[in-house]
C-alpha positions as CSV (number, residue, x, y, z in Angstrom):
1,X,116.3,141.2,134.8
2,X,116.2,140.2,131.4
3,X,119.6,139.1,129.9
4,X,120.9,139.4,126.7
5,X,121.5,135.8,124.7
6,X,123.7,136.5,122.0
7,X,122.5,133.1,121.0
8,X,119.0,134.6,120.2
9,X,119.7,137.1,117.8
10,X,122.4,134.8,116.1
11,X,119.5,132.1,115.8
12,X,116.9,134.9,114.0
13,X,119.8,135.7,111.6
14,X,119.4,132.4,110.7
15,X,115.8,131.9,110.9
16,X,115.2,135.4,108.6
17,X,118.3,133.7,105.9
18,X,116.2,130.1,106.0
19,X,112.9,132.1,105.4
20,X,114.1,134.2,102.1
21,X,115.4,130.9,100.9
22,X,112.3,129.2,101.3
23,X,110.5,132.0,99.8
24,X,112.9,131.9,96.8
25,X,112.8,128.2,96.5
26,X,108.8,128.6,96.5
27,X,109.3,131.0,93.4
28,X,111.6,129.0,91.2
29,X,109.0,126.2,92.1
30,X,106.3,127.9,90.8
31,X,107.9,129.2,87.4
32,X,109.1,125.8,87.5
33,X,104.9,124.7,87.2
34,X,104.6,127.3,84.6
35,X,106.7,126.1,83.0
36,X,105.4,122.8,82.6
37,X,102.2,123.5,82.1
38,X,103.2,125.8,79.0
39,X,105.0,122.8,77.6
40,X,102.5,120.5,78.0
41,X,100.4,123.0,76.8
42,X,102.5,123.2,73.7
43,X,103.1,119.6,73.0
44,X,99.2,119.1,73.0
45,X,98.8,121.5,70.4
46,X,101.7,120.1,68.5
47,X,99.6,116.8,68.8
48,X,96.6,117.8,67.6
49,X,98.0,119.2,64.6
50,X,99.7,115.9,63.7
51,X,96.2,114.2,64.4
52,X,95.1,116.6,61.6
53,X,97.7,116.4,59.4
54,X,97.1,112.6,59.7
55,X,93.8,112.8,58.7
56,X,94.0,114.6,55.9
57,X,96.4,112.8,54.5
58,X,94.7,109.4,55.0
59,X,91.5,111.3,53.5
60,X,93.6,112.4,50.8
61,X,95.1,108.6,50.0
62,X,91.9,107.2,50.3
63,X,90.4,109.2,47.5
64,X,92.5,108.1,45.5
């Protein structure tokens, strides 16, 4: 006869609570890569820019 291990169902309490953590962890992590890779994103484009603003101004002072 099958008997009843309160045991069991205290255990897949905790399993289901460790598995909704993990899936929340796994979302910050991702937003956390989003994130990143818009600020990288942005700080390339900030770069570039200064590369061009660098040029032009050494264009500029060389024609001088």
């Amino acid at each position: 006869m099958f008997k009843y291990d309160y045991r069991d169902r205290h255990n897949g309490h905790y399993k289901e609570l460790l598995e909704k953590r993990i899936k929340q962890l796994e979302a910050q992590l991702e937003e956390e890569k989003r994130r990143t890779q818009r600020e990288r994103m942005t700080v390339t484009k900030l770069q570039n820019k200064l590369i061009k603003v660098r040029y032009i101004t050494f264009d500029a002072n060389c024609r001088l």
